[in-house]
N, C-alpha and C positions, 0 to 999 in steps of 0.2 A: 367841610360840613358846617352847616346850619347850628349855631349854639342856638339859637331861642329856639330849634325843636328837642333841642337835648331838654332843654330847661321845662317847656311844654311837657315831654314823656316824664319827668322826674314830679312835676307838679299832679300831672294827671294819677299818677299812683298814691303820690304824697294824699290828696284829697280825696280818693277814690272815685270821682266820677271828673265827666267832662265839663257839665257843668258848673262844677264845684271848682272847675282848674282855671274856667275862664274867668268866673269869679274871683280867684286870686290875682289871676295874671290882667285882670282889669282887660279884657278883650271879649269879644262874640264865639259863642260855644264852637262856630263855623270854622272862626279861626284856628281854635286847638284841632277842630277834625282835620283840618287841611295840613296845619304840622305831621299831625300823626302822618298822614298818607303821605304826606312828600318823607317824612324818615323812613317808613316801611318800602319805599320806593327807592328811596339812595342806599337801603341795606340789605334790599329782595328775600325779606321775610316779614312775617304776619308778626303785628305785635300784640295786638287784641283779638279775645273772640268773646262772643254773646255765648253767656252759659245762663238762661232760666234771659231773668231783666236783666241781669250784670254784664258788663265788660269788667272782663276779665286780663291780666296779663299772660303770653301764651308762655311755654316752655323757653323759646329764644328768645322772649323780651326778657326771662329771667334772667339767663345767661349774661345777655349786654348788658344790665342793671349797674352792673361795678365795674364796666369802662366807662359806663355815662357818670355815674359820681368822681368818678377818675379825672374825667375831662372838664365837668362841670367845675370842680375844687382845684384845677391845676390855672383855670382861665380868670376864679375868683382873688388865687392866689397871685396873680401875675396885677391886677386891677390893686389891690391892696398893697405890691409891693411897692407901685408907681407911689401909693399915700403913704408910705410908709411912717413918713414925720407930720401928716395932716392930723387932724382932731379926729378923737373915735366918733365912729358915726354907723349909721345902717341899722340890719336889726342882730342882734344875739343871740343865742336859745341855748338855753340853760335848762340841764334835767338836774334833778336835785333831790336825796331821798327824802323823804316824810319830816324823819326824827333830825334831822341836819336843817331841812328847810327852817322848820319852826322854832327850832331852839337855838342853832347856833348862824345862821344867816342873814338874820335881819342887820347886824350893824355891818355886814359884807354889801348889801343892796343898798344902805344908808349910803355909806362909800364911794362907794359906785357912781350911786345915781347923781352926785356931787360932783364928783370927778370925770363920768361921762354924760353929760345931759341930755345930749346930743343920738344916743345911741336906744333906738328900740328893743326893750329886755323880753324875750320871751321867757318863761318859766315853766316850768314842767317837774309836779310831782312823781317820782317814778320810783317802782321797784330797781333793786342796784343791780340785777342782773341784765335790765328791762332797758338801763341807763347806759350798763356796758356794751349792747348791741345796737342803741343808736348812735353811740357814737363810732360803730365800725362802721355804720352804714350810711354816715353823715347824716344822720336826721337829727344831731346836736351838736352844735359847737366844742360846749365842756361839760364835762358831768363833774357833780359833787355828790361822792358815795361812800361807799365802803368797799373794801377790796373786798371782790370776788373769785380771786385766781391769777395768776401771773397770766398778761396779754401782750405779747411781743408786739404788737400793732398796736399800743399804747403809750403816748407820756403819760407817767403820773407823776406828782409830786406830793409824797403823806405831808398831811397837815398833823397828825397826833393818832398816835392809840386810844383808843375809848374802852374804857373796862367799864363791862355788864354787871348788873348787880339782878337778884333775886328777888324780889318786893313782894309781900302780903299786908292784907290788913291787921292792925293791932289786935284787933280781935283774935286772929288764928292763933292758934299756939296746939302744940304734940307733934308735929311736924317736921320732920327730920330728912332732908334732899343729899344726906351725905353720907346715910346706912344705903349698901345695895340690898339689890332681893328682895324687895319690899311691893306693897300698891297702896297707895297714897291714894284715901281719900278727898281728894282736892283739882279742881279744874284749870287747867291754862290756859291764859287768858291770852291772845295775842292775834298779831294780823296775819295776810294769806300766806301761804306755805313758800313761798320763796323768800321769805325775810331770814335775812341772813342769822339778827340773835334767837328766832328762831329754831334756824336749823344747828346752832350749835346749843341749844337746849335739851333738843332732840336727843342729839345725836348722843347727850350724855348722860341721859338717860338711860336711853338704852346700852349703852358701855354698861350703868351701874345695873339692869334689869328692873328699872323702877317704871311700874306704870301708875296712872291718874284718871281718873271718874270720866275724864274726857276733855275736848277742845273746843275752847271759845272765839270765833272768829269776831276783830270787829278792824274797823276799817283804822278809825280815827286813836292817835295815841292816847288822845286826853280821855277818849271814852273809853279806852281800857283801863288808865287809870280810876277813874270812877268806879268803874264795877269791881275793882282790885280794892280801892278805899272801902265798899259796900262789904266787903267778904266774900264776894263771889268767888273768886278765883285769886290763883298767884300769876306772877306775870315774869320776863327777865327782858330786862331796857335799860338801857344806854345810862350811866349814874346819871348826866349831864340832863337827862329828860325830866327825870324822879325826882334832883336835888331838892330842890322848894318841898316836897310832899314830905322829905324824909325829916327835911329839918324840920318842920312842923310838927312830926309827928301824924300825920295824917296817914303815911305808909310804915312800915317796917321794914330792914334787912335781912332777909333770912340766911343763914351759911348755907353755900355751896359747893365752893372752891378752895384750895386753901390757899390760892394767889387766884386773882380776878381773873377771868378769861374777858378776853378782849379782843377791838376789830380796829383795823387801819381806815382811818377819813382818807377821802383822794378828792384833787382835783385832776381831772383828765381831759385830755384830747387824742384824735387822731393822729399817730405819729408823724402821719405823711400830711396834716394839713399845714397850710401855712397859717401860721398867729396873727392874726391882725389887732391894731391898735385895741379895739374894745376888746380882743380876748386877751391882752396882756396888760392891759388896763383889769379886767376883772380878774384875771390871776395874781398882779398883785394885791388886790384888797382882800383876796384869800388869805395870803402870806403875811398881811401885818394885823389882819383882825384875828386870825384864826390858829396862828402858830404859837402864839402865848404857852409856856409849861401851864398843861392841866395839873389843878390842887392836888394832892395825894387820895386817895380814895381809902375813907373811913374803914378802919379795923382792916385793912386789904391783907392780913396776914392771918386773922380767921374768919374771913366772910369772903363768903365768895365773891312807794309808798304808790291793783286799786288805778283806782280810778285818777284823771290826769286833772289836774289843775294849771290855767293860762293866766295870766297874769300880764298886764302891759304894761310899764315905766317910761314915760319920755323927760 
C-alpha cells in the first residue's frame, strides 16, 4: 500500500477540503483526487460522499481512520529511529492549555528554540480535554495540560500540583464561599465550561448548595482578571496566574478551602508513538524549566484554552 495515499486521506480530513490538502501537500487538487480513488480502489469502499457542497467522510472511512494513523505513525517512527542521534529537525505541534501557555511556558520555548533551531514549533492553545483527544488521535505530538482522568493510551510525566486560589476584588467584602445553604450575591467570572478549575468550582458548590447571580463567560485569562479587579465578579485560577495581582494588592484571597484544591500539569504523548529527537529535546526543557518546587501557597491552611492559536518558531 501506497503511504503518500495514506498521508493524502489523513491531510484531506486534517484540512477538510481537497483543496486545502493540496495546498499543504504542495501538489494539484487532481492529484489528491486521484489518491483518494486509487485508495477507495485498493480497499473496495467509498471513502467520501457529497452531503449539500461538503465532502464528507463515509462511515468506513471512519472506521479505517486509526489504521491509517497507525500506519502513518509506525512508518514515521521507523524514518526517525534511522536519526536517532541526528539534530532535531521537522515540524512539532504542541497543544498547550491557555493558563500554562502564558504563564508558565515562555522560558520552556526560550529553551527550546536554543536548543532546537532547527525544528518547526507548531503551537496550539487548547481546552485540556480538547488537548487529551488530539493527542489519541495524533493530531499532536505533546500536550501540556492538566490532568483530566487516568488515560491508559497515555505517557504522562507531572511536572507539579497547582493549587487554585478564590480571587475578588478588594472592594468586595460580606462574602462568605465556606457557609453552605446559602445564594451569594455575586457573579463567576470564568471561561467555557470544560475548564477544568472550573468544573471543580462547580462542583463545590453545589456539594456546599451555594448558588450566585449567575456566569460570566470570557475567553482570555487576563480579561477575567480585569473584570474580577473591576468587582464584577470572583473568579478561581491557578495561584501561579493571579500571583503579581495579589501581591499588589490589585486582587484579594477569599477562603474557600481549608487545604487548596488543586490540578496536576502533564506533559504527554501517545503511548505508542515513537519520541523523536525534537520531542525529547522539548520534554526535557519541560523537566528542567518547569519542575522547580512551587513556593508554598500563602495562608494554604485557611484559604482556600476557545478558540486555537498557531504560532511558528524556526
Amino acid at each position: 500500500m501506497d503511504l503518500r495515499r495514506l498521508i493524502t486521506l489523513k491531510t484531506v480530513i486534517e484540512e477538510g477540503s481537497f483543496v486545502k490538502a493540496s495546498r499543504k501537500l504542495c501538489c494539484t487538487q487532481s492529484t489528491i483526487t486521484f489518491h483518494i480513488q486509487q485508495l477507495e480502489q485498493e480497499l473496495s469502499l467509498q471513502l467520501f460522499e457529497k452531503i449539500g457542497r461538503r465532502m464528507c467522510l463515509t462511515k468506513a472511512g471512519q472506521n479505517i481512520m486509526p489504521h491509517v494513523h497507525e500506519m502513518i505513525r509506525v512508518m514515521a517512527g521507523l524514518r526517525q529511529a534511522a536519526q536517532q542521534d541526528a539534530e532535531p529537525s521537522g515540524e512539532l505541534r504542541v497543544a498547550i492549555g491557555e493558563t500554562l501557555l502564558a504563564y508558565k511556558m515562555p522560558a520552556v520555548l526560550e529553551r527550546f528554540k536554543r536548543l532546537a533551531p532547527g525544528v518547526r514549533l507548531s503551537l496550539q492553545s487548547l481546552n485540556c480535554y480538547v488537548i487529551r483527544d488530539a493527542l489519541l488521535a495524533d493530531e499532536a505530538d505533546l500536550g501540556i495540560f492538566y490532568r483530566v482522568g487516568n488515560d491508559a493510551a497515555l505517557q504522562m510525566e507531572s511536572f507539579g500540583e497547582q493549587p487554585l486560589v478564590l480571587v475578588a476584588s478588594p472592594a468586595l467584602s460580606g462574602i462568605d464561599f465556606t457557609r453552605p445553604d446559602q445564594h451569594l450575591p455575586v457573579s463567576f467570572i470564568i471561561n467555557e465550561p470544560q475548564c477544568i478549575f472550573r468544573q471543580l468550582f462547580e462542583s463545590t458548590l453545589r456539594q456546599r448548595a451555594i448558588t450566585l447571580d449567575g456566569t460570566i463567560e470570557l475567553w482570555s485569562i487576563e480579561s477575567i482578571k480585569r473584570c474580577v479587579a473591576s468587582n464584577l465578579g470572583v473568579s478561581f485560577l491557578p495561584r501561579f496566574a493571579i500571583e503579581r495581582e495579589l501581591s499588589s494588592g490589585e486582587l484579594q484571597e477569599l477562603p474557600f478551602s481549608p487545604t487548596p484544591l488543586v490540578i496536576t500539569a502533564l506533559c504527554a504523548h501517545h503511548a505508542g508513538k515513537f519520541v523523536s529527537p525534537a520531542m525529547r529535546v522539548f520534554m526535557e526543557c519541560v523537566q528542567a524549566c518547569l519542575t522547580e518546587e512551587e513556593p508554598p501557597a500563602a495562608n494554604a491552611a485557611t484559604h482556600g484554552d476557545q478558540g486555537e492559536l498557531r504560532l511558528t518558531a524556526s
